[in-house]
C-alpha positions as CSV (number, residue, x, y, z in Angstrom):
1,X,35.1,1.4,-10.0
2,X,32.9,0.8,-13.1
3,X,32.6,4.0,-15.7
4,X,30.6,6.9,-14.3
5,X,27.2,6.8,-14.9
6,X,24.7,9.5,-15.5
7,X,21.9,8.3,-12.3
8,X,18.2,9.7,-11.7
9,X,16.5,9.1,-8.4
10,X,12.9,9.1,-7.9
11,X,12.5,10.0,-4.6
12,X,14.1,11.1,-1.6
13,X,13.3,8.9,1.1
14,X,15.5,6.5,3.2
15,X,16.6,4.4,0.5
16,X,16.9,7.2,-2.3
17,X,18.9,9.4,0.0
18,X,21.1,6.7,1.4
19,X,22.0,5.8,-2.5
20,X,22.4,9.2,-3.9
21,X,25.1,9.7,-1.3
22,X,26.7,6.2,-1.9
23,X,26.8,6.7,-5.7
24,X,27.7,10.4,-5.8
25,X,31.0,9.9,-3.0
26,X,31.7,6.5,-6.1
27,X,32.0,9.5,-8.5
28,X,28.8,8.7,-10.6
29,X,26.7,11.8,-11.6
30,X,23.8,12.0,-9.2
31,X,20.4,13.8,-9.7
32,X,17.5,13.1,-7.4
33,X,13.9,14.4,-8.0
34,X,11.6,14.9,-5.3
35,X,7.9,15.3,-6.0
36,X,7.6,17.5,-2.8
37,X,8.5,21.0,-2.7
38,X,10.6,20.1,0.3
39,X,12.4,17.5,1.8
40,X,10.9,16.5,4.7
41,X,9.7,13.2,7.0
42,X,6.7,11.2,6.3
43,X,5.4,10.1,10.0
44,X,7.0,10.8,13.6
45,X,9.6,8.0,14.5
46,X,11.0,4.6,12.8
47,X,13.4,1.4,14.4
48,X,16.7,1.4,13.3
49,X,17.7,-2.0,12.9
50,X,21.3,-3.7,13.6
51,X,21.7,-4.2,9.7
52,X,20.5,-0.7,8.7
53,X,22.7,0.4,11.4
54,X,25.9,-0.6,9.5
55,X,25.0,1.3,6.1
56,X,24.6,4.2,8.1
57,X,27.9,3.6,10.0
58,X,29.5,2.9,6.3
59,X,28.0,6.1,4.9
60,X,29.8,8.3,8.0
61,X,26.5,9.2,9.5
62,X,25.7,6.5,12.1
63,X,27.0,8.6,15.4
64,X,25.2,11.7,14.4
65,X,22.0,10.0,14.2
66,X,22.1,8.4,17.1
67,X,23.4,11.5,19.3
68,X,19.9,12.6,18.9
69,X,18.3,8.8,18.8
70,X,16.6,6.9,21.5
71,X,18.0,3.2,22.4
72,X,16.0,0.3,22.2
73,X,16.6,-3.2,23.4
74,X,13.2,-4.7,23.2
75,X,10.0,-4.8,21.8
76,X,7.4,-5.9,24.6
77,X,3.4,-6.1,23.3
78,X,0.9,-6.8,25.9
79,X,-3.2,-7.2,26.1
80,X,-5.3,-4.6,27.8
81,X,-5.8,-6.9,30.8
82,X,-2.0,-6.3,31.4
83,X,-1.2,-10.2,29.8
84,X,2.6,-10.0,28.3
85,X,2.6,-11.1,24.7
86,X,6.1,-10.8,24.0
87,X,9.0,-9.7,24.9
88,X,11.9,-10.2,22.4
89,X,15.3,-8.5,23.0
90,X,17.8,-7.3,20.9
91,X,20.7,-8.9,23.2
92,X,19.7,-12.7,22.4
93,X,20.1,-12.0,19.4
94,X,23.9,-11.1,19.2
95,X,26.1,-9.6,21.9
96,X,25.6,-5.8,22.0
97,X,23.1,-5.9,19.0
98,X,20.1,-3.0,19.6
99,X,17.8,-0.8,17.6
100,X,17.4,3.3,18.0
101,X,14.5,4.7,18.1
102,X,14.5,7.7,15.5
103,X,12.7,10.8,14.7
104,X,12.1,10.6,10.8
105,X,13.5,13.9,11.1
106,X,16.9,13.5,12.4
107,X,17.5,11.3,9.4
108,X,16.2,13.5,6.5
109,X,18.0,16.1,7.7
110,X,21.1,14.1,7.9
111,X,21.1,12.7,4.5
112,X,19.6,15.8,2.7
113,X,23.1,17.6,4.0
114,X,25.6,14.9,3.3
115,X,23.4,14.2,-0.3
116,X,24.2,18.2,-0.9
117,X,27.8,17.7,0.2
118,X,28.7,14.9,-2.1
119,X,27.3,16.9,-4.5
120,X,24.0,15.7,-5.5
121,X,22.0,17.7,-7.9
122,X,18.3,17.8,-5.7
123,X,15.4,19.1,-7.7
124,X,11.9,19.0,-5.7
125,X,8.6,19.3,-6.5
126,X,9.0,16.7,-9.6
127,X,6.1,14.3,-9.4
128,X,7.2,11.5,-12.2
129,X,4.6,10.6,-14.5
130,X,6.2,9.5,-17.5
131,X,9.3,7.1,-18.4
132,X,11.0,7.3,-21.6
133,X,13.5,3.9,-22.2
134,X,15.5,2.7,-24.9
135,X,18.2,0.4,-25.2
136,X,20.8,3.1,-24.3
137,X,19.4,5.8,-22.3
138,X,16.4,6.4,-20.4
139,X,14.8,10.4,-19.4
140,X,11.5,10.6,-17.1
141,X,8.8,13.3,-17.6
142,X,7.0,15.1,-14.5
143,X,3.6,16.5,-14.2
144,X,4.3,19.7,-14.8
145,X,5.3,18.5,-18.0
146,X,9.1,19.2,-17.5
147,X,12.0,16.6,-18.9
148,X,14.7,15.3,-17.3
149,X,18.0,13.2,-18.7
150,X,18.8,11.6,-20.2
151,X,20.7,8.9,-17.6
152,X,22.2,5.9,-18.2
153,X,19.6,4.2,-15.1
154,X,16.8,5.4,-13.5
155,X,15.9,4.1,-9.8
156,X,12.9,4.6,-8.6
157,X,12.3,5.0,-5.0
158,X,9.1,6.9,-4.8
159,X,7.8,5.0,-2.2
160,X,5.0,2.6,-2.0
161,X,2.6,3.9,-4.3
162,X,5.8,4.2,-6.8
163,X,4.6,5.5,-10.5
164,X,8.2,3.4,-11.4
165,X,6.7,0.2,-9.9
166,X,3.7,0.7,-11.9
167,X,5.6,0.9,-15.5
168,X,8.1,-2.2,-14.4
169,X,4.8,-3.8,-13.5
170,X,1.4,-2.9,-15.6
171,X,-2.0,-4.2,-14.7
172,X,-1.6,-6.3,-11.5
173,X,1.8,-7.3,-11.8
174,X,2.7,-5.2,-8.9
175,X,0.0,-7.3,-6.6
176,X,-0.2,-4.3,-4.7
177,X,-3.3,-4.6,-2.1
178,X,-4.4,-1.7,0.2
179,X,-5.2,-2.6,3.9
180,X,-8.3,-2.1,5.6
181,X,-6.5,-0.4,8.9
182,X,-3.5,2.2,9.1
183,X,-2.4,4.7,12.2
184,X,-2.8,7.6,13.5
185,X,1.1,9.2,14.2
186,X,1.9,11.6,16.4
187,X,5.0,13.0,19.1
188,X,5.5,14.3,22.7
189,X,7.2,13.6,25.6
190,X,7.7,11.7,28.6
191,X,9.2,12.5,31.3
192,X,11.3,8.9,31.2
193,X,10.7,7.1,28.0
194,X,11.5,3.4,28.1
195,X,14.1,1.1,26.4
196,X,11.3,-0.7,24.3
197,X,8.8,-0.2,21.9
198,X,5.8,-0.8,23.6
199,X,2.3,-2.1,22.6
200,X,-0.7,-2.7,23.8
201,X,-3.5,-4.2,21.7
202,X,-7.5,-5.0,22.6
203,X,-8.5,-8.3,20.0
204,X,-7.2,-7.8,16.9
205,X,-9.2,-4.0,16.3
206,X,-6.8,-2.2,18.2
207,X,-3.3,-1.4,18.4
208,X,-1.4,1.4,20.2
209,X,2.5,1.7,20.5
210,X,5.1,4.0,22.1
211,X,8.5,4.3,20.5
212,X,11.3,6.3,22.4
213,X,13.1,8.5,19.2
214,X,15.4,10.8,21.9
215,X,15.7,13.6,23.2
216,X,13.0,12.9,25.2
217,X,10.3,12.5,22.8
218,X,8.1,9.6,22.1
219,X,6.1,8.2,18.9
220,X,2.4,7.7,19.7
221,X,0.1,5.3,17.1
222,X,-3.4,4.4,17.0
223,X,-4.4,1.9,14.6
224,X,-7.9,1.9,13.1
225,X,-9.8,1.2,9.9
226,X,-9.6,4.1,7.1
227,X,-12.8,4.3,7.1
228,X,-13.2,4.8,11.1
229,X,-11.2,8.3,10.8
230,X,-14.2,10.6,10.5
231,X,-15.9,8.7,12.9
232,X,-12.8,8.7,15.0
233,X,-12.7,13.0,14.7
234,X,-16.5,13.2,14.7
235,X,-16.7,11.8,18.4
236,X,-14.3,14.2,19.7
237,X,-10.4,14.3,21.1
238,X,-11.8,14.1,24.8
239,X,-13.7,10.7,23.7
240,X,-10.4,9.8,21.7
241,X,-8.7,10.7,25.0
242,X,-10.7,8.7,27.1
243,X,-9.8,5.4,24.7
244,X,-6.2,5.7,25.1
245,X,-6.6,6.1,28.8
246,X,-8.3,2.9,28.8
247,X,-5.5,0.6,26.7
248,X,-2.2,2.5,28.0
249,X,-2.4,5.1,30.7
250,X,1.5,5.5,30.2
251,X,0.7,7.2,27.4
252,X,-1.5,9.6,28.1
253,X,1.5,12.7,28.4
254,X,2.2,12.2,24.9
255,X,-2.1,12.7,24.1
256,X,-2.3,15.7,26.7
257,X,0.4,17.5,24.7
258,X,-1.0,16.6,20.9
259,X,-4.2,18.4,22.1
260,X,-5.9,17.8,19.4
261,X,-6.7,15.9,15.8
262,X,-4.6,18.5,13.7
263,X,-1.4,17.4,15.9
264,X,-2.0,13.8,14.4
265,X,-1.2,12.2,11.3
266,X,-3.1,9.5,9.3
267,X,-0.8,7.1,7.2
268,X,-2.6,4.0,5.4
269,X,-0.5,0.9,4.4
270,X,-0.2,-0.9,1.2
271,X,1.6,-4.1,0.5
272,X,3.5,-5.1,-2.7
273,X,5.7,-7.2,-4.2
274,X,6.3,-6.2,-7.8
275,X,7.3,-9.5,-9.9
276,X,9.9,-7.1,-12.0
277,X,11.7,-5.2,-9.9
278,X,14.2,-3.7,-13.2
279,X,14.6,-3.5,-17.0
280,X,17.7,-2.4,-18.3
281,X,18.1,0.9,-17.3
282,X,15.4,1.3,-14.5
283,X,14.9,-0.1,-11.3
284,X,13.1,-0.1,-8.1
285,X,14.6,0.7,-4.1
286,X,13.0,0.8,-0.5
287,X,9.2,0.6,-0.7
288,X,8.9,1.1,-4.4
289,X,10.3,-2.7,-4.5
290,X,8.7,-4.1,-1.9
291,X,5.9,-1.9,0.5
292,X,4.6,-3.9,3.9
293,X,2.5,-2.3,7.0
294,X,4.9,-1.5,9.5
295,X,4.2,-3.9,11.9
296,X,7.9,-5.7,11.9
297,X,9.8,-2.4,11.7
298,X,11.9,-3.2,9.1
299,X,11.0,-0.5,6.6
300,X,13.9,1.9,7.1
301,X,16.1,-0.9,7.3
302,X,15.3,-2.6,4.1
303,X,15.4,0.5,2.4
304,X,19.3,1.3,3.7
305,X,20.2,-2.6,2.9
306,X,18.6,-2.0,-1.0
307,X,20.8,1.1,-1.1
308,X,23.9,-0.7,0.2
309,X,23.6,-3.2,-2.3
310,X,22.5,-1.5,-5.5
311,X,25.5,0.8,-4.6
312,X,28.0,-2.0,-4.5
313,X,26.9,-3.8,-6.9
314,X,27.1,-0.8,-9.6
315,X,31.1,-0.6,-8.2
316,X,31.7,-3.8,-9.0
317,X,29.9,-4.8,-12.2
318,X,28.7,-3.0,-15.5
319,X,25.0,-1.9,-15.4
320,X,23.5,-4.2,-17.5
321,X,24.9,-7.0,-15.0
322,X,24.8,-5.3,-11.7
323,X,21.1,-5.0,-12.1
324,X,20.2,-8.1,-12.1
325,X,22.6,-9.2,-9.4
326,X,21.6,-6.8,-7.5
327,X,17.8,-8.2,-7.2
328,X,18.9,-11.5,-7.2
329,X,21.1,-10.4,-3.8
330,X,18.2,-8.9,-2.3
331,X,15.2,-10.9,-3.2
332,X,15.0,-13.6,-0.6
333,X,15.1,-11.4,2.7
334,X,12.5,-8.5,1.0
335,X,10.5,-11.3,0.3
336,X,10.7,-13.0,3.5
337,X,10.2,-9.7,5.6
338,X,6.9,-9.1,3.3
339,X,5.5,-12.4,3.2
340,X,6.0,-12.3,7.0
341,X,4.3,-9.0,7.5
342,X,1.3,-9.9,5.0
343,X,1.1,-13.0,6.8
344,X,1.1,-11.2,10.5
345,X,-0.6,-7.8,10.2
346,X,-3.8,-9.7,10.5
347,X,-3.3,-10.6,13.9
348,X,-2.6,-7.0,15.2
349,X,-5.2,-5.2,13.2
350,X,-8.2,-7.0,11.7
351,X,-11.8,-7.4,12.6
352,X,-11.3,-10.7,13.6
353,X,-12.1,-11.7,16.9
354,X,-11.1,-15.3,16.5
355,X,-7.3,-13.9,15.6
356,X,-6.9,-11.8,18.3
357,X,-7.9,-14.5,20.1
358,X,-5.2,-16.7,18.8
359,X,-2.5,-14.2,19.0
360,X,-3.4,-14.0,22.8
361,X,-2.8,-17.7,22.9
362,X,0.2,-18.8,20.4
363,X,2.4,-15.8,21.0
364,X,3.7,-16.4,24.9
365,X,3.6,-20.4,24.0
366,X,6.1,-19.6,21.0
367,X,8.2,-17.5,23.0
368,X,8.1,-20.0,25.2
369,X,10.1,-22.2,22.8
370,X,13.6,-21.5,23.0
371,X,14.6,-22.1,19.2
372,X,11.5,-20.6,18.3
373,X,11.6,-17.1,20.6
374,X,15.7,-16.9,19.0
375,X,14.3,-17.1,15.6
376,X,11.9,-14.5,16.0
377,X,14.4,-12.3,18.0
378,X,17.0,-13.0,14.7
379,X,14.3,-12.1,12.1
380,X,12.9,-8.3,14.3
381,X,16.9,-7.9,14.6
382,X,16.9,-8.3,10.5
383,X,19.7,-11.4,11.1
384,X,17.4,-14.1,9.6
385,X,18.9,-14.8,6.2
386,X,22.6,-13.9,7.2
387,X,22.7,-11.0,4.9
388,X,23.9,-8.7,8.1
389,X,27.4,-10.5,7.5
390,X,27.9,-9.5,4.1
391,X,28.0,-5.4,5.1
């Protein structure tokens, strides 16, 4: 390997935790800082893709994540008038290829105690607001005025509204844009969950989805506008109730054991694709680098893949060049995925009548299309640009 280096990590999410084990078992001196005071899951279940899948095999951790993981072999969307949409599977795309289903929890819980076994120093309840660079060192400041460094690189992955994406990119070089809609999250159970993420949507103003994440237990969304929420609360959970009854009975288990609004969790989604994803000794991993709505369930996975590949790339190169390798590695399929997401969110959850209209229409004629159904199977498999081969 390359000479140790002294690493900070902004963040402890999928792709931080993922790299703090990677670099700390490569020998490299690890510390991570967590602006929470613990270390916990944001939102109740994610897709595990094939390629994501792999790190986690690499890293020793695949088996025990999916002992306690639900799994998937399609995703099926239909209308409310019981019309199929879609239904793309996992199988066509390569032989034995699936997702899991997995509760965000199972996965912190893994990495926190194999990020603590490889010895990584984790100090929580560090929110970053300063960075401090020069050409040979670089130390970060957090609000409670505290310093920390200095380290030979800083990555930040803090997330989607990263305060490290924001000093790689002032004013609107981030083109970071907020969307209109989000979710509600929640979890219950079913009595026999299925093999497929299922979702139902009315027009393009509504969007609900069941995810199987094991051990019985399914993630419930709602989507809706931000600004619907109070609204949304101010009607009542038996109105709310009544709503989900009338797009997807099925799930109506998983509502009778939430119970109420305080068993639900809002998240809002942002989309950005920073034009500098590093300098010399600071750069940017998992949302931080490049934040979507979660509509192509590719989050976790991109965030494992930018993990895998920063790790390597510091193995195999000195800093100052595996920086820039390592963005120029991971560029075209973070781009692709986000263009693709920005391009189809729209269609799912918008005020447009005319493009849920359309979506009705085109979808089943381009599954339909053989070549065209494959390709779309390849990209929600995260196969599209080949980079699954290079694990």
């Amino acid at each position: 390997m390359t000479q140790p280096l002294r690493i900070g990590i902004c963040g402890f999410g999928v792709a931080g935790g993922a790299l703090a084990i990677l670099l700390a078992r490569a020998g490299h001196c690890v510390t991570l800082l967590e602006r929470a005071p613990k270390v916990g899951p944001v939102g109740a279940g994610f897709l595990l893709q094939p390629a994501g899948q792999q790190v986690l095999a690499q890293l020793g951790l695949l088996e025990g994540v999916v002992r306690r993981s639900a799994r998937i072999e399609r995703l099926e969307a239909f209308t409310e008038s019981g019309k199929q949409l879609t239904d793309l599977r996992y199988g066509n795309a390569g032989p034995d290829l699936c997702a899991y289903g997995v509760q965000r929890g199972v996965l912190f819980s893994t990495l926190y105690d194999a990020a603590i076994t490889a010895g990584v120093n984790v100090t929580l309840a560090a929110e970053i607001a300063g960075v401090d660079e020069t050409e040979t060192q670089v130390t970060v400041g957090d609000a409670a005025g505290r310093c920390f460094g200095p380290f030979d690189l800083v990555v930040g992955s803090d997330g989607s509204r990263s305060h490290l994406r924001g000093y790689l990119n002032p004013s609107s070089a981030d083109r970071r844009r907020e969307y209109t809609h989000g979710a509600l999250w929640g979890s219950g159970h079913l009595d026999s969950p299925h093999d497929a993420l299922h979702q139902v949507a009315r027009s393009a103003r509504q969007l609900l989805g069941l995810l199987p994440i094991g051990e019985g237990r399914v993630a419930f969304f709602w989507g809706l506008r931000r600004e619907g929420l109070d609204a949304l609360r101010a009607r009542g959970f038996d109105r709310f109730r009544d709503d989900v009854a009338a797009l997807c009975p099925r799930a109506l288990p998983v509502i009778d054991e939430l119970g109420g609004f305080d068993h639900l969790t809002f998240a809002g989604y942002l989309h950005a694709l920073p034009r500098r994803v590093h300098s010399r000794r600071v750069v940017l991993a998992g949302d931080a680098a490049h934040a979507m709505s979660p509509h192509l369930g590719q989050g976790a996975n991109l965030a494992l893949l930018d993990a895998e590949c920063l790790a390597r790339q510091l193995s195999q190169s000195p800093l100052l060049e595996a920086l820039p390798r390592y963005t120029a590695e991971r560029r075209s399929h973070s781009r692709y995925l986000s263009i693709l997401s920005q391009a189809l969110s729209p269609f799912f959850q918008s005020e447009s009548r005319l493009l849920g209209w359309g979506r009705d229409l085109g979808l089943p004629l381009l599954c339909a299309v053989p070549w065209m159904r494959r390709q779309m199977e390849l990209s929600v498999a995260g196969l599209k640009h080949g980079f699954f081969h290079r694990l």
